[in-house]
Structures are given as structure tokens and as C-alpha cells.
C-alpha positions in Angstrom: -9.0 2.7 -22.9 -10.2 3.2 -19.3 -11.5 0.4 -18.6 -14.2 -0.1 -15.9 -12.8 -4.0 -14.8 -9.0 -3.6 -12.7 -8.4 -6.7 -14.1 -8.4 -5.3 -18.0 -6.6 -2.0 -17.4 -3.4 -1.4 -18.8 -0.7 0.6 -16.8 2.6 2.3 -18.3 5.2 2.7 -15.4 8.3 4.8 -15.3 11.3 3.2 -13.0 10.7 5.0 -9.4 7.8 2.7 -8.9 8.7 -0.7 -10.0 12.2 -0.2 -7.9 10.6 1.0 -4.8 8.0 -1.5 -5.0 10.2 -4.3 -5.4 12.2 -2.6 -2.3 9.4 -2.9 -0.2 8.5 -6.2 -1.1 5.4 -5.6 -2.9 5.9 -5.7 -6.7 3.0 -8.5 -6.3 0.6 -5.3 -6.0 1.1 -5.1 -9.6 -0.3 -8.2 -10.1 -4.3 -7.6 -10.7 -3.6 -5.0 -13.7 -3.8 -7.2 -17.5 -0.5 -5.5 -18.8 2.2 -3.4 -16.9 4.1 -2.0 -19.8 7.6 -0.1 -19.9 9.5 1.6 -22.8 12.8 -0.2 -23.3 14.8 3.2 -21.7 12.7 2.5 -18.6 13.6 -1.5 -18.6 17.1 -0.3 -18.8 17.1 1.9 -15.9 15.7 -0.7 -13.6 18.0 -3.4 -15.2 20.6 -1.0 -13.9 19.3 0.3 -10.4 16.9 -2.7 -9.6 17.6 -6.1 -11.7 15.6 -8.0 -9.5 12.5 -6.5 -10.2 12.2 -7.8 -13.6 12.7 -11.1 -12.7 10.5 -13.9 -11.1 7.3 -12.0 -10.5 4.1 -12.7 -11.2 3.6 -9.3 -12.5 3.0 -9.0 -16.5 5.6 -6.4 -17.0 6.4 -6.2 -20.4 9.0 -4.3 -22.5 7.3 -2.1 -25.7 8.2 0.0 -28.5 7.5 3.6 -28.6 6.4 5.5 -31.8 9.1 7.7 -32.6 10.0 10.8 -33.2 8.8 12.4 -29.5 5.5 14.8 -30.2 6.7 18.3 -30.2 4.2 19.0 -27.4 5.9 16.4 -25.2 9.5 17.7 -26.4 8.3 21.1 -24.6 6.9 19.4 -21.7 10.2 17.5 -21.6 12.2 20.6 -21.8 9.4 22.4 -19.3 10.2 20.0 -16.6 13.4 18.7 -16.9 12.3 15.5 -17.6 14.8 12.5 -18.7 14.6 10.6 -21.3 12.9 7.0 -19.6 10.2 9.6 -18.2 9.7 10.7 -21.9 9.0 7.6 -23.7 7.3 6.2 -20.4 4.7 9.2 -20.9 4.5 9.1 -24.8 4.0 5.4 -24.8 1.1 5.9 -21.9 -0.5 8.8 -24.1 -0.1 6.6 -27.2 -1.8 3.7 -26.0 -4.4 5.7 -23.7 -3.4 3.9 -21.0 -5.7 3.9 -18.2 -2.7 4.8 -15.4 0.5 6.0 -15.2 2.9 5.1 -12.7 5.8 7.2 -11.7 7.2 8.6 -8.2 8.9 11.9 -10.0 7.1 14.9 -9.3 8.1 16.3 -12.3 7.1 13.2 -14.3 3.5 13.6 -12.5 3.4 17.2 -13.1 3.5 16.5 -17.1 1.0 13.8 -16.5 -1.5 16.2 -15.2 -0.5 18.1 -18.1 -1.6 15.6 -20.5 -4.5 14.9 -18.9 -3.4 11.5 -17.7 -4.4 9.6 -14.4 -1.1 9.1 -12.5 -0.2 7.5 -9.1 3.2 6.3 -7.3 4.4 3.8 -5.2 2.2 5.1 -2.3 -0.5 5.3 -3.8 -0.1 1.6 -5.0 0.0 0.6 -1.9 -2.6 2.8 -0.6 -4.8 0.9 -3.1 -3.7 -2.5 -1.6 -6.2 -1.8 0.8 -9.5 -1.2 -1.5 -8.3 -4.0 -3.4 -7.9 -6.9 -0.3 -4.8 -6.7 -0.9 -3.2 -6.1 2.2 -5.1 -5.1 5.7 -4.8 -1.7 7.1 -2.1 -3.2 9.4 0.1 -4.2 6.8 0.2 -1.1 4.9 0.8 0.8 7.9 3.7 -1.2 8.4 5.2 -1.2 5.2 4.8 2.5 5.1 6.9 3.0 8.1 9.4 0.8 7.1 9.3 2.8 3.4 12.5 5.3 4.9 14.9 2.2 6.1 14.2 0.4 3.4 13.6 2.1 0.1 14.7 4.4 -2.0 11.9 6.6 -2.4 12.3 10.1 -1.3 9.3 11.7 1.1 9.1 13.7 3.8 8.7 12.6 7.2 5.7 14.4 7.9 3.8 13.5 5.1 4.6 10.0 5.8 3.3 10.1 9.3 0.3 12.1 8.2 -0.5 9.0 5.3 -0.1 6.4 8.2 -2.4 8.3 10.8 -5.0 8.7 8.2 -4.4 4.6 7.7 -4.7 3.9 11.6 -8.0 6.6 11.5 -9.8 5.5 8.7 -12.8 3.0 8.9 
């Protein structure tokens, strides 16, 4: 697909982000992509951890089929990197549709990505991109960010956290 326009591309999301953004507050970031779409195993799992997040948004998440049986590449890269089975279909249905982004905060989910060739990002770099996109000032994100560790789930270091928010303050 990759589209040119933000407002036309289509994203495929695993569960880490959509949790952790609806933690933070800022599911809404979601908002200025046409189509936010999650295999049904990846619906479940924030059904379970994060209800919430489906519900209420102005977000166009949507719940689609995957093409079944799982490629016997993506079997390997499954098996390769110890990958669940939400992660899986979230990456077959993003290679199936050529979707212009995937979204997932697993490092081994990203390391399969790269694999495949696909353009991934995380919760950070969502919000990161809040900032190119007007979305939130400078201020804001560096706020949210140090607030990330009290009040999400997502799993960083420290350090790198600090490092992101200096780089925030820095920047022009």
C-alpha cells in the first residue's frame, strides 16, 4: 500500500500498543490513520488486559480475518522468536494486506518485522510522532513520557527513557 497521505494509510497493531496507549491516555493518536486493524486473537487479548481501549474512541480500530493456514516462513519466524500466537496473525495479517505500518511494543514481534521487511513502530514512537503531526507540543510529550513508568505497562529502561525526553527538551 504505502500510501504517501497519513490520512489513507492503513496500520495493523499487535496488543502492547493499543493498551499502553490507552494507559497513557492517548489512544486518540491513533486517530489520523484511515483504518487501525487487529486480528481477532489480538482483540481478544486487549478485551482481556485492556477492555477500555476498544470502546468509545474515535479511533477506527477494526476487528479482521486472517488468511489461514500461517505461511511456513512466518511459522519459522514464529518458532525463531518465540513469538505468540496474537503476534502471528497481527504480522501475517500486516504482510497480507501490505500494510503501510505495524504496531507492536515486543521486541521480538519488531525483530520479525524487520525480517519481513515491514515498517514497525511502538507506543513511543506513536507518541514521538504526536509531535510531527501537531498533535501534541514538545511539552506534552515530555510529560507523558515521564509519566509512561507510573502509569503504564510498558516495559523500558530508565535510561533510555531519560535519553528520549532530553532529546525531546533539546530538539528544535
Amino acid at each position: 500500500m504505502a500510501a504517501t497521505d497519513p490520512l489513507a494509510r492503513v496500520v495493523v497493531c499487535d496488543a502492547g500498543p493499543l493498551i499502553h496507549l490507552d494507559e497513557l491516555g492517548c489512544l486518540a493518536l491513533l486517530s489520523d490513520f484511515a483504518r487501525v486493524l487487529l486480528p481477532a486473537s489480538v482483540w481478544e487479548e486487549v478485551s482481556r488486559h485492556r477492555p477500555a481501549a476498544l470502546a468509545g474512541t474515535n479511533v477506527a480500530l477494526e476487528q479482521s480475518a486472517v488468511a489461514a493456514p500461517l505461511p511456513a516462513d512466518l511459522a519459522g519466524l514464529g518458532r525463531l522468536f518465540a513469538l505468540h500466537r496474537a503476534e502471528l496473525d497481527a504480522l501475517h495479517l500486516a504482510r497480507e494486506l501490505e500494510a503501510d505500518l505495524f504496531l507492536t511494543d515486543d521486541t521480538a514481534a519488531r525483530l520479525a518485522a524487520r525480517q519481513l521487511s515491514m515498517p514497525v513502530h511502538g507506543t513511543i514512537g506513536i507518541v514521538l510522532r504526536a509531535i510531527r503531526r501537531g498533535q501534541k507540543s514538545k511539552a506534552d510529550v515530555a510529560s507523558i513520557l515521564r509519566s509512561l513508568p507510573t502509569v503504564s505497562t510498558l516495559h523500558i529502561r530508565q535510561s533510555m527513557l531519560d535519553e528520549i525526553v532530553r532529546e525531546i527538551e533539546a530538539g528544535p
